[in-house]
C-alpha positions in Angstrom: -50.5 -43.6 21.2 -46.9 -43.0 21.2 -45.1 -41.8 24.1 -41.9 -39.6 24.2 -39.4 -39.6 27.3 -38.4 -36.0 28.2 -34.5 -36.5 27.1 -35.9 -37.4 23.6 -37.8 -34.5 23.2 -34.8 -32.5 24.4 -32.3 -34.0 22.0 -35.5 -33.4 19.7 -35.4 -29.5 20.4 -31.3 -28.9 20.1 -31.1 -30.4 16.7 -32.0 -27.6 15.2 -30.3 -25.2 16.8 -26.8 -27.4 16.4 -28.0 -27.2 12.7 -28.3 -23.4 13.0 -24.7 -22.6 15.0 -23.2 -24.9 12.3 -24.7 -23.1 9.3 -23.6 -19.8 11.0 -20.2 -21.4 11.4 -19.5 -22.7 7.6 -20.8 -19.0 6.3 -18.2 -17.2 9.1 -15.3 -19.7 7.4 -16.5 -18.7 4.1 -16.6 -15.5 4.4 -13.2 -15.5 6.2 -11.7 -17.0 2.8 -13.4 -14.6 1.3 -11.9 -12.1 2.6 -8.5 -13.5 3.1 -8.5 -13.9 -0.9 -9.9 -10.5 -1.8 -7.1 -9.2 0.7 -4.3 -11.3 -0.6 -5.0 -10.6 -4.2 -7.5 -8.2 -5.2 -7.3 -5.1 -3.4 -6.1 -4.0 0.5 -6.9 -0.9 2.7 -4.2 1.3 3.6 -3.8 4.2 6.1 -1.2 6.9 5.8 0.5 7.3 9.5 3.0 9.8 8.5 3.5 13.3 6.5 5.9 11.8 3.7 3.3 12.4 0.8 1.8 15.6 1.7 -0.1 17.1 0.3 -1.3 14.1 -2.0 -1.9 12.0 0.9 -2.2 13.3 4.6 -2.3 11.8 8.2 -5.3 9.9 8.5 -6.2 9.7 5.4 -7.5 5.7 4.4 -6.7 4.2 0.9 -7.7 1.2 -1.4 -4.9 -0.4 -3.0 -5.1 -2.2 -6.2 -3.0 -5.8 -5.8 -4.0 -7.2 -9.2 -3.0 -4.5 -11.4 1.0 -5.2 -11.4 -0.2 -9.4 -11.1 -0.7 -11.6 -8.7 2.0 -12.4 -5.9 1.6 -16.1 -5.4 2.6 -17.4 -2.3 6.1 -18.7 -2.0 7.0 -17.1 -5.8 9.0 -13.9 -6.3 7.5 -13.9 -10.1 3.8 -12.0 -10.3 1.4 -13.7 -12.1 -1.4 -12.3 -14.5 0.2 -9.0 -14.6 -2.0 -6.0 -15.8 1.4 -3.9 -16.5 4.4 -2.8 -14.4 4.6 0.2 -12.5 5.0 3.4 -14.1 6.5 6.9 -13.4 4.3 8.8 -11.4 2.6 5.6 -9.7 2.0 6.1 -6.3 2.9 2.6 -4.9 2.6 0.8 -1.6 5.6 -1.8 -0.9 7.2 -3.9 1.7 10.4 -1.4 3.0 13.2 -2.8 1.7 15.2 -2.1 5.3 12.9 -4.6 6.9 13.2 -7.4 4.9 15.4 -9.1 7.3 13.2 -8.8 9.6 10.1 -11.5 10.8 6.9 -11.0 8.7 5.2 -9.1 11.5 8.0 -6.7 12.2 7.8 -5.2 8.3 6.5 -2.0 7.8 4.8 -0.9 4.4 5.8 2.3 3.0 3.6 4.9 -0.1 5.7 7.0 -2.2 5.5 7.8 -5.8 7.5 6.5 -8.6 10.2 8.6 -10.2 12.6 6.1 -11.8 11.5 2.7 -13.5 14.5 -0.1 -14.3 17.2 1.7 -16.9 16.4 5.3 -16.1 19.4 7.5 -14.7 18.5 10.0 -11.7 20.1 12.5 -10.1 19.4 15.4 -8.0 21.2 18.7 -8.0 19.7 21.7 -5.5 16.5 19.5 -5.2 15.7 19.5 -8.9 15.1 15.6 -10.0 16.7 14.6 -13.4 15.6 11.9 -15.1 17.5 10.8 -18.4 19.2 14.0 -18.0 15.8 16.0 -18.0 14.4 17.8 -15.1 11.9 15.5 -14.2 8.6 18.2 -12.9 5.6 16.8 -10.9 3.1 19.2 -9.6 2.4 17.1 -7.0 5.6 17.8 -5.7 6.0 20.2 -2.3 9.6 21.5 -0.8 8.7 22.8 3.0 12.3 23.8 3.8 12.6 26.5 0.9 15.8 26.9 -0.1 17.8 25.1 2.4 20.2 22.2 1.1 21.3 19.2 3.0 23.1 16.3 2.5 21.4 13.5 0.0 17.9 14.8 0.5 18.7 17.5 -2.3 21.9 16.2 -3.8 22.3 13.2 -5.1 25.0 12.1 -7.6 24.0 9.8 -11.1 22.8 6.5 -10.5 21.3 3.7 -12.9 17.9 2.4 -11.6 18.5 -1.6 -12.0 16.6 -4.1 -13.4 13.0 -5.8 -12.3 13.6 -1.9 -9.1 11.9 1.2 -8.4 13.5 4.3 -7.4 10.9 6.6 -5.2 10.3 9.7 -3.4 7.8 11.4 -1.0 5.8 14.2 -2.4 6.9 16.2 0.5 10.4 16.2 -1.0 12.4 17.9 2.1 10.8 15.5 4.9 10.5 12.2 3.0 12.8 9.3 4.0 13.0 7.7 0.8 15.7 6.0 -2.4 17.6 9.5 -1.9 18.7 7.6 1.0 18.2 3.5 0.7 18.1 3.3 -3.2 15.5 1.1 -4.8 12.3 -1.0 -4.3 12.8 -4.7 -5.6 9.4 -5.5 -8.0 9.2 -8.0 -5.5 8.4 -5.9 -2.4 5.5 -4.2 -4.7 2.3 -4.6 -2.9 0.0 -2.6 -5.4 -0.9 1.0 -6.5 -3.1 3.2 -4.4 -5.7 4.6 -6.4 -8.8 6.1 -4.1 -8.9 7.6 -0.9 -12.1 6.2 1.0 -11.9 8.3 4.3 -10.2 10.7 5.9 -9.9 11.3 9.7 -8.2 15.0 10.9 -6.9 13.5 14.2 -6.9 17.7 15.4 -9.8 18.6 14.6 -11.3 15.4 15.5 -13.9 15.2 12.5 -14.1 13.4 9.0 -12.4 15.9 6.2 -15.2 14.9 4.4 -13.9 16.7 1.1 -11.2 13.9 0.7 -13.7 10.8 1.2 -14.0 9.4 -2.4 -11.1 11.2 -3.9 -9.2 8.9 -6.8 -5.7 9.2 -6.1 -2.9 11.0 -8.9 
């Protein structure tokens, strides 16, 4: 007959459960990786904190971002890897803004706006109609809350040459969008990927889902 002392049986009993809290451990790690990759280069979730791209894209509304589809940023590289194709006209594109990036990591801000110029076009804006190649440049997305009224940059804006491997963008709300009518271009570099669904909406007012935006692909 064998006999057990009482601190055997107890080490006996915790075994198990060290076994368990170190199972749940390795699967929280993994799935932190997980997640860290599919974040880093797959796709990211975005929500829209100002009115810039009304009446595409409200206040509140939450977006999926595709990071793949321009190629992977690897870390420490300015070159994208495994790229699907380049931005293109009409894209509606998140990116690092390009007056922050002097600034620490955690101070940048990411701004949405949709592509008007790629690298080589020639822009210019007379009484808020875009030219692009010296052809008025029409998107239907595209809203003008101020009527008529002119000011400044915002709706005049003499010939420039988008450079090369940059982005020239504006707001869909044209006359309350702070955008390359007034700090020029994106870098390709500062590209973080294209929006392309809207996967809920919150109406901060109203204080209710606007449910008729959840599940919306974004033009």
């Amino acid at each position: 007959m064998k006999f057990f002392s009482k601190d055997k049986v107890a080490d006996e009993q915790a075994k198990p459960k060290k076994s368990q809290l170190r199972d749940w451990g390795e699967a929280l790690i993994v799935a932190a990786i997980l997640a860290l990759i599919i974040r880093t280069f797959v796709i990211q979730a975005f929500k829209i904190p100002s009115g810039s791209m009304e009446d595409t894209l409200l206040i509140g509304d939450h977006l999926l971002v595709s990071k793949f589809i321009y190629g992977l940023q690897v870390p420490f590289s300015d070159e994208p890897i495994l790229s699907i194709r380049d931005p293109e006209r009409g894209d509606i594109i998140v990116f690092e803004f390009p007056e922050d990036k002097d600034k620490s990591y955690f101070k940048r801000r990411d701004f949405i706006k949709r592509v008007i110029g790629v690298p080589g076009d020639k822009i210019e804006i007379r009484n808020k109609n875009v030219y692009v190649n010296g052809e008025r440049y029409l998107t239907p997305e595209a809203v003008y809350k101020d009527g008529n009224m002119t000011a400044g940059p915002r709706d005049n804006m003499p010939l420039i040459t988008v450079p090369q491997d940059n982005y020239f963008v504006m707001g869909d709300n044209r006359d309350r969008s702070y955008d390359s009518r007034f700090w020029r271009f994106v870098d390709r570099t500062a590209i973080k990927g294209k929006a392309f669904i809207k996967y809920w909406s919150w109406d901060s007012e109203k204080f209710s889902p606007r449910w008729s935006r959840i599940g919306r692909m974004i033009d």
